[in-house]
N, C-alpha and C positions, 0 to 999 in steps of 0.2 A: 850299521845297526848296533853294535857293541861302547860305538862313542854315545849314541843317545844314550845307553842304557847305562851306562857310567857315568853320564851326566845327570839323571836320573838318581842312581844309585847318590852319588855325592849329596844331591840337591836334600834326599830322604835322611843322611846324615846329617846335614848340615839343620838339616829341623830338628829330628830328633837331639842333634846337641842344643841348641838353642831351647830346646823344651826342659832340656835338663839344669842348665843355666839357668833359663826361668825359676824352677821349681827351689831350686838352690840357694839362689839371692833370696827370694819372701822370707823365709823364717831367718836365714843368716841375717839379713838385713835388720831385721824385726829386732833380734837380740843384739846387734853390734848396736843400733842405736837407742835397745831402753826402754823403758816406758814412762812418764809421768805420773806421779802420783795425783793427791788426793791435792787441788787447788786451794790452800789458807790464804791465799795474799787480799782477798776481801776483808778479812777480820784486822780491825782496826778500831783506835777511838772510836765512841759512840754506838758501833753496833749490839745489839742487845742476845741476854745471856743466850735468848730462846734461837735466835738467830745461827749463834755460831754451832749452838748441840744440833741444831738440824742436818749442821756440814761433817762435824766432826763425830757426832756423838757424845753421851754423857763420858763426864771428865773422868779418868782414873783417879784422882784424888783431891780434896780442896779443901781450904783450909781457910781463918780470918786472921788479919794481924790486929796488933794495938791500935791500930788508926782505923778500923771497921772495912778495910780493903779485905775483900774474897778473891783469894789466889784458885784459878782450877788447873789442874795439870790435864791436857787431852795427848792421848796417842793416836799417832792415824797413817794411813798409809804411805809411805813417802817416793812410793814408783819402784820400777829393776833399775840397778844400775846396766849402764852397758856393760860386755862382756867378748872380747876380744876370744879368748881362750872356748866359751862356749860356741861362738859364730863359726870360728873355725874348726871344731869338732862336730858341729853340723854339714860344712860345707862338706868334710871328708866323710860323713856316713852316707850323704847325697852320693858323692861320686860312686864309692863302694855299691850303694845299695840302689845307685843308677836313679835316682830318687822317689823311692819306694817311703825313705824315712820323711819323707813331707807330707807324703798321704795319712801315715802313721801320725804323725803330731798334727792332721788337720781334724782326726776324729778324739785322740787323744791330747791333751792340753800338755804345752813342753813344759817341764818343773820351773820354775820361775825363782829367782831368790830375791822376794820382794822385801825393800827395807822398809822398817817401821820407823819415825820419826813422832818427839812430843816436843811440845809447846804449853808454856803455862802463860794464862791467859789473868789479867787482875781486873777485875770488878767493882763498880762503888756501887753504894748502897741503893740504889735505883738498878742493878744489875746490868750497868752501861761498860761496854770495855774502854779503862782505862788508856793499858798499854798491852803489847804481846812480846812474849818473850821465846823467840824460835829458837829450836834446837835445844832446849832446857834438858839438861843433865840433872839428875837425880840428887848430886851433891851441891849443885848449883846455887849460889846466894842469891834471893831477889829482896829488894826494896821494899820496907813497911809503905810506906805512900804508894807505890805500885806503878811509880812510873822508871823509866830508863835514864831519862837525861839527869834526873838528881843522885843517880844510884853513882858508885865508882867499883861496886863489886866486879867478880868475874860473870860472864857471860858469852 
């Protein structure tokens, strides 16, 4: 009778650990590997201004050059990066808190350190996109014409 009930007994830990494993990996896993952001890789030649504000939103700032090129600068979500450091500070509050702290962040949302990325986008006078310039820094040089391959500035 004492062997069933220790095989028993083991079988109740062995779930209960595995339950706790479960609960452990979802958010660790969730933060080790990130989130994606806001999808740009549609905007290219030819799509139209109305087109990309739908995606992005309207521009943070726009401007025209000499040659009637309309540059817009968009900012927009660029995803979490992964997060070694966070995953594994979850996995140990799990242990500790037997995981109690997954229930906690499934009602509460976990802090997130989402980055923002911009792009300035150039336009011709039909409000057609030219070119896109990803990752555009605020000191960044871009081309009166408004394409890339004539340019030699940085980018």
């Amino acid at each position: 009778m004492n062997i069933k009930r220790d095989w028993i007994l083991a079988g109740s830990k062995l779930i209960i650990l595995c339950f706790i494993l479960f609960l452990s990996s979802c958010l660790a896993v969730s933060i080790l590997n990130g989130k994606p952001g806001l999808d740009v890789s549609f905007i290219g030649p030819g799509i139209s201004k109305g087109d990309v504000e739908k995606v992005v939103g309207p521009p943070k700032s726009q401007w025209k050059t000499s040659l009637g090129i309309t540059y817009c600068v968009y900012k927009y979500d660029g995803g979490v990066l992964p997060s070694k450091a966070d995953a594994t500070a979850i996995v140990f509050m799990d242990l500790i808190t037997v995981g109690l702290c997954e229930l906690f962040f499934a009602f509460e949302a976990f802090p997130e350190n989402r980055v923002s990325d911009q792009m300035a986008v150039s336009y011709d006078v039909n409000d057609l996109v030219i070119d896109v310039f990803d990752h555009f820094g605020d000191f960044d040089e871009l081309p009166a014409n408004g394409k890339k391959e004539m340019f030699k500035g940085k980018l």
